[in-house]
C-alpha positions as CSV (number, residue, x, y, z in Angstrom):
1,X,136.2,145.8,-140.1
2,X,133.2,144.7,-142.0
3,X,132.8,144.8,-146.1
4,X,128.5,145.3,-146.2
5,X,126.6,144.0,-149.2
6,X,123.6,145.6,-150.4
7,X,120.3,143.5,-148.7
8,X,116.9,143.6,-150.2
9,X,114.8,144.1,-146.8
10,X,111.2,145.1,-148.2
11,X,109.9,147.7,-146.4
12,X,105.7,148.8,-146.8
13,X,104.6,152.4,-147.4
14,X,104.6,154.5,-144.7
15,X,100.8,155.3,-144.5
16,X,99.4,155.4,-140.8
17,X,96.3,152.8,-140.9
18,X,95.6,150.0,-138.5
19,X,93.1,148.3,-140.2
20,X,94.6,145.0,-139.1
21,X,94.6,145.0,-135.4
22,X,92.3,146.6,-132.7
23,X,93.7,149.8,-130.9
24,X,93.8,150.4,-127.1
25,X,91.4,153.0,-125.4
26,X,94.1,155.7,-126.3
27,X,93.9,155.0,-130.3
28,X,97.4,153.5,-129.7
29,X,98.3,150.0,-130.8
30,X,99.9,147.8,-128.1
31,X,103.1,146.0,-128.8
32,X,105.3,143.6,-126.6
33,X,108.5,142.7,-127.3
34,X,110.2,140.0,-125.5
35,X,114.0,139.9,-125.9
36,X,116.1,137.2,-124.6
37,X,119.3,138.6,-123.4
38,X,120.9,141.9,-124.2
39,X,124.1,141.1,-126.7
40,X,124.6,142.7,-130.3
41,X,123.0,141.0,-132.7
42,X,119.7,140.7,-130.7
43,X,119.9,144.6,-129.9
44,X,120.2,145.0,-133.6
45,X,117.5,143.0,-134.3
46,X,115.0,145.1,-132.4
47,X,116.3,148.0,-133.0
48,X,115.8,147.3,-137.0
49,X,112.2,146.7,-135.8
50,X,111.6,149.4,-134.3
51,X,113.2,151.5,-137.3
52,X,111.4,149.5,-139.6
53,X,108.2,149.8,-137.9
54,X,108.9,154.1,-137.9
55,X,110.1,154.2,-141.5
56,X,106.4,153.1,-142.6
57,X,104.9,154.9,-140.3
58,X,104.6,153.5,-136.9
59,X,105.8,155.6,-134.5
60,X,106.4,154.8,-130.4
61,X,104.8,157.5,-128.5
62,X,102.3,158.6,-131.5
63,X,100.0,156.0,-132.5
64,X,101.5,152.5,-131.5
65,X,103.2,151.5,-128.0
66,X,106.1,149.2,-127.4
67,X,106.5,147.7,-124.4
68,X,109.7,146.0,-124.3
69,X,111.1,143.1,-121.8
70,X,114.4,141.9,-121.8
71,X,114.4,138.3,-119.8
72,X,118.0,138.5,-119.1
73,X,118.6,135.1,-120.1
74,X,116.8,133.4,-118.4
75,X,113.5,131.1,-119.9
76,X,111.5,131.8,-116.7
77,X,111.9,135.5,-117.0
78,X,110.6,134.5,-120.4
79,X,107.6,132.9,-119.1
80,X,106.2,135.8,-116.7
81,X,106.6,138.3,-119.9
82,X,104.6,136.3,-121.9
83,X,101.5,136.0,-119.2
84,X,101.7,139.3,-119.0
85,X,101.4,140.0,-122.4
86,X,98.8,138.0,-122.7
87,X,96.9,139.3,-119.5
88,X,97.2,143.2,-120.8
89,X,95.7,141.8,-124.0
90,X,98.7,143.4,-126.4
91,X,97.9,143.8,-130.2
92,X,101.0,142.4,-131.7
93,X,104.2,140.5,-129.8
94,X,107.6,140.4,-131.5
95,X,109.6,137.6,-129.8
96,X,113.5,137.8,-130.0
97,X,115.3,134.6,-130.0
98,X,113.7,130.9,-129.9
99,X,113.5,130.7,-126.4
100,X,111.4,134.1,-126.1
101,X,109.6,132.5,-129.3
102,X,108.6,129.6,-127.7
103,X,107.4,131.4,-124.4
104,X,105.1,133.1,-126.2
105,X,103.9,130.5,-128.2
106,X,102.8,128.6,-125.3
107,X,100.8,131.6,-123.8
108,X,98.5,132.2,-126.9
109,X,96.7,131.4,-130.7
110,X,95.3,134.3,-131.0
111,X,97.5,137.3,-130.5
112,X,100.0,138.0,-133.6
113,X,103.3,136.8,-132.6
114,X,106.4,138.2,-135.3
115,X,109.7,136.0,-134.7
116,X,112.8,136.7,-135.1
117,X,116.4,135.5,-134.3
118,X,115.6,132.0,-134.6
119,X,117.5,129.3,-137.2
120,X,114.7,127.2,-137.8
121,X,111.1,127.7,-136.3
122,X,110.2,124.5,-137.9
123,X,112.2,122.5,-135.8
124,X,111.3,124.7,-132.4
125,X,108.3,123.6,-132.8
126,X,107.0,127.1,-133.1
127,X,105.1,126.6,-137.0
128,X,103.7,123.9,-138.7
129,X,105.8,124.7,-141.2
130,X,108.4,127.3,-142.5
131,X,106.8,128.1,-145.6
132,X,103.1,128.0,-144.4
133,X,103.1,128.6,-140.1
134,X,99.8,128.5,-139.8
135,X,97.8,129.5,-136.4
136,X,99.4,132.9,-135.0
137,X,103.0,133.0,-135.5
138,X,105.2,134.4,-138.0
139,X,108.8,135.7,-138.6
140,X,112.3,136.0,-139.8
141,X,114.9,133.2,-139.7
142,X,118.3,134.0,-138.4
143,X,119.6,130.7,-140.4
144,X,123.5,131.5,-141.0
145,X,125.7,130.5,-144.2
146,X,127.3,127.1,-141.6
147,X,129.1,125.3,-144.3
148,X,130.5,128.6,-145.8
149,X,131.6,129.9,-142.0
150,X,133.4,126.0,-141.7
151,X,134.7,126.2,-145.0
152,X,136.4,129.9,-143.5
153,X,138.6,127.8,-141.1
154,X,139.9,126.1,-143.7
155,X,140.9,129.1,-145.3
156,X,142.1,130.8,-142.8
157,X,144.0,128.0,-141.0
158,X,145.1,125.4,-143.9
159,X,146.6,123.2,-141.9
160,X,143.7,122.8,-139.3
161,X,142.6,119.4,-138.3
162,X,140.3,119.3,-135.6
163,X,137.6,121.8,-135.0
164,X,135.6,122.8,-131.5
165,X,132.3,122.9,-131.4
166,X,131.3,125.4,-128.7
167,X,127.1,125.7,-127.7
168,X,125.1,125.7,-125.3
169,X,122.9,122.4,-124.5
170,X,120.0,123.9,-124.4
171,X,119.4,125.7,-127.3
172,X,117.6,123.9,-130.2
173,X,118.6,126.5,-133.0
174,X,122.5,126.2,-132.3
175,X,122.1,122.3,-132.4
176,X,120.2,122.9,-135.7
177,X,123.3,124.7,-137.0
178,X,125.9,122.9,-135.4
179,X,124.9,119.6,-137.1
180,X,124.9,121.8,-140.5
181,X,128.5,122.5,-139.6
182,X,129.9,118.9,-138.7
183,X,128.0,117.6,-142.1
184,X,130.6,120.3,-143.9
185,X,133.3,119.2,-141.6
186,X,132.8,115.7,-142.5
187,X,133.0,116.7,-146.4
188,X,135.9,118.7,-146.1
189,X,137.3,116.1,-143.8
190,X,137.7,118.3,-141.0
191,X,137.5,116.3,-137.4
192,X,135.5,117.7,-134.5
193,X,134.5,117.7,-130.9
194,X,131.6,119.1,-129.5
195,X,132.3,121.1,-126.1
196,X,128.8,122.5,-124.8
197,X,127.4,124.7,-121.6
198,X,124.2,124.8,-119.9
199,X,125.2,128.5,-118.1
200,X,127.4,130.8,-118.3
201,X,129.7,129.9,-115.3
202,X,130.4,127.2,-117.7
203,X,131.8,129.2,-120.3
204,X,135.5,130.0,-118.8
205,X,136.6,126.1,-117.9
206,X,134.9,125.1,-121.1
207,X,136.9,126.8,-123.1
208,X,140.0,126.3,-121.2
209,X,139.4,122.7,-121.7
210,X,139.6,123.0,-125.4
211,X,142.9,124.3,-125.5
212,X,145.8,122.2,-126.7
213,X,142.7,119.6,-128.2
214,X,141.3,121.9,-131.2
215,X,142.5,124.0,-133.7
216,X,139.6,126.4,-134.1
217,X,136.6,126.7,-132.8
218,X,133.3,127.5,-134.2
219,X,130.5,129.2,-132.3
220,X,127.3,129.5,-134.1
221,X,124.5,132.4,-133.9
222,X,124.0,131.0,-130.1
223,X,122.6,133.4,-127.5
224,X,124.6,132.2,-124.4
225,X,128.5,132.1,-126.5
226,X,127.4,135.5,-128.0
227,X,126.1,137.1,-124.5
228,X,130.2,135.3,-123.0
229,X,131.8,135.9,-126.0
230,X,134.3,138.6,-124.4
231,X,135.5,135.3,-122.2
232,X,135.9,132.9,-125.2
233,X,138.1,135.3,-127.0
234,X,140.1,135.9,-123.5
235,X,141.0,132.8,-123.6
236,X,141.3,131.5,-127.1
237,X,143.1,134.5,-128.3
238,X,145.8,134.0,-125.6
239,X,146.1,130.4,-127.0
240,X,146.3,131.9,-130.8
241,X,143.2,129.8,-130.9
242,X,140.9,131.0,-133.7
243,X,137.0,131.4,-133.5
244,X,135.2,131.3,-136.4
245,X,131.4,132.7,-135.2
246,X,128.0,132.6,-136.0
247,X,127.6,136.7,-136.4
248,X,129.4,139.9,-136.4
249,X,128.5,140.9,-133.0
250,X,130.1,137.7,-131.9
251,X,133.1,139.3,-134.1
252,X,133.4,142.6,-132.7
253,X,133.2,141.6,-129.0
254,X,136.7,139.6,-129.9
255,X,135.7,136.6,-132.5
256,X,138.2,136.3,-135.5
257,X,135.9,135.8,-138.3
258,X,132.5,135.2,-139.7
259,X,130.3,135.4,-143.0
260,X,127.0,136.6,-141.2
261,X,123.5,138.3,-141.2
262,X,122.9,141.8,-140.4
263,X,120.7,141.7,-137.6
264,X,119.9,145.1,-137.6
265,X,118.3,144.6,-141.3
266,X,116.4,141.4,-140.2
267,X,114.5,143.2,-137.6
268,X,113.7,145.9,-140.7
269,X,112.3,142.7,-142.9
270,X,110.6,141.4,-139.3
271,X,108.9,144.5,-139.5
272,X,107.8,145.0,-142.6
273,X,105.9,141.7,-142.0
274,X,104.4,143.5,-139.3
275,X,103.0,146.2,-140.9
276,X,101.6,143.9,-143.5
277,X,99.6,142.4,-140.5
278,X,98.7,145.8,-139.1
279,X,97.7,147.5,-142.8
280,X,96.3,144.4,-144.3
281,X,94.7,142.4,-141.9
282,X,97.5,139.5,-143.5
283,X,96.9,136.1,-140.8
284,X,100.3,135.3,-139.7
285,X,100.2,131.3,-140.6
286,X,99.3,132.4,-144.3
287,X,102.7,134.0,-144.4
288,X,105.7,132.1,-145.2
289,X,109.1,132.3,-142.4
290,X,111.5,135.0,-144.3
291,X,115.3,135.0,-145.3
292,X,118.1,137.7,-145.7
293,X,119.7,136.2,-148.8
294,X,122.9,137.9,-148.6
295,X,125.1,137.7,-145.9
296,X,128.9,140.1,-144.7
297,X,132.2,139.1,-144.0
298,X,133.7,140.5,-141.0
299,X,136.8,140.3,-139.1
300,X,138.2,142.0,-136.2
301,X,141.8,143.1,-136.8
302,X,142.6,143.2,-133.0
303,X,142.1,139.5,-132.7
304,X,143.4,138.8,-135.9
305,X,146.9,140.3,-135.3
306,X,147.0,138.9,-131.6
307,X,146.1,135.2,-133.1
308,X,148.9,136.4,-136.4
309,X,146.8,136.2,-139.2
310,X,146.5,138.6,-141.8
311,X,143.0,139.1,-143.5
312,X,142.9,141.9,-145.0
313,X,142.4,140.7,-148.6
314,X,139.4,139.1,-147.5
């Protein structure tokens, strides 16, 4: 269940030009994606580019290519997508999730690299800055509302004391955000534990483990949880645990709650960037990292009525 708020995504005109990139030998521009693992949000998060890119005009098939790689999770996989990127020489890579990001980013300056699905490209070491990249690389920031999804526990659980903080170890944008959440647990005087995993395997007995210590937990917009997020809810929900998360995919595969992005419309605003590279000629470190300024509440009643919570007047 999901109340949606109107989102300014800015979209180009759908004119068919490609003044801003070189075409293959077929008149077709090339385009790689590289996605990170295969879980909601990041599937919405293409496929908004790929809509995005077809609503002004780009079309797969007709005058650009995608060729898209999923690394299953794993940074090697990562790695040998982004040489061969780079060795077939593609027009235009759109990265999906900081660890894809930073693949790429290794491989070349030159080729235009779009972002997406990373918190803070700044601190990944992927742009000089967020408001002026510089170099090749541009994008959209996947930076969630962390004090307000905190300040959620509170509401939903008054008489919660100490929170959970589940991550994985490895990923710099969820230790971006899960320091944004314990500065708001530390102002609303909420006490916490961090509980991380470096692979899945881990997930199961790290969540076991926080039963009976925590009274929520909090998973932020993090690309292990959300791809094991089926297995936190398995066992949280049996302990009437609550988990507050990063995104409403996170929610619908059995989370309780979450104010979040809409991925799907953050791949549309990722592509409209795009186009303005493709149309324009636009360099991407001249253009500033973007931001959905509204974010949804979600719930899922399932968990909610296992866990006994009512939020329906949410």
């Amino acid at each position: 269940m999901k109340k949606n708020l109107v989102i300014a995504a800015s979209v180009l005109s759908a004119a068919v030009a490609l003044a801003g990139c070189s075409k293959k030998s077929d008149g077709k521009l090339a385009i790689g994606v590289i996605q990170l693992v295969e879980h909601n949000a990041l599937d919405a998060n293409y496929q908004g580019f790929v809509d995005g890119l077809k609503e002004a005009g780009y079309v797969d098939g007709e005058n650009i290519t995608i060729d898209y790689q999923n690394a299953q999770g794993e940074q090697a996989n990562c790695t040998t997508i982004a040489d061969k990127f780079v060795s077939d020489k593609k027009d235009m890579i759109f990265a999906i999730a900081t660890p894809a990001a930073q693949a790429i980013a290794a491989k070349t300056e030159t080729i235009p690299v779009l972002i997406s699905s990373v918190t803070d490209p700044k601190s990944a070491g992927l742009v000089d800055s967020n408001e002026k990249p510089g170099h090749n690389i541009t994008g959209t920031s996947d930076l969630t509302p962390c004090a307000a999804q905190i300040d959620l526990i509170k509401q939903i659980v008054p008489s919660a004391k100490k929170v959970g903080m589940l991550f994985c170890s490895a990923e710099d944008n969820s230790r971006f955000q899960i320091n944004l959440a314990e500065a708001e647990c530390k102002k609303i005087g909420l006490d916490y534990e961090e509980f991380t995993v470096s692979n899945q395997n881990e997930v199961m007995t790290v969540v076991q483990s926080m039963v009976g210590k925590v009274d929520a937990i909090y998973a932020p917009t993090d690309n292990m949880i959300a791809a094991t997020m089926g297995v936190v809810s398995e066992v949280a929900t049996s302990a009437k645990i609550p988990v507050i998360c990063g995104e409403d995919g996170m929610v619908q595969s059995g989370g309780l709650a979450t104010y979040g992005l809409n991925y799907y419309e953050l791949g549309k605003q990722t592509a409209a960037m795009a186009v303005e590279i493709i149309k324009n000629g636009t360099k991407p470190g001249d253009m500033p990292i973007q931001y959905l300024s509204v974010c949804d509440f979600s719930y899922n009643p399932e968990t909610a009525s296992m866990i006994g919570v009512d939020l329906s007047s949410f």
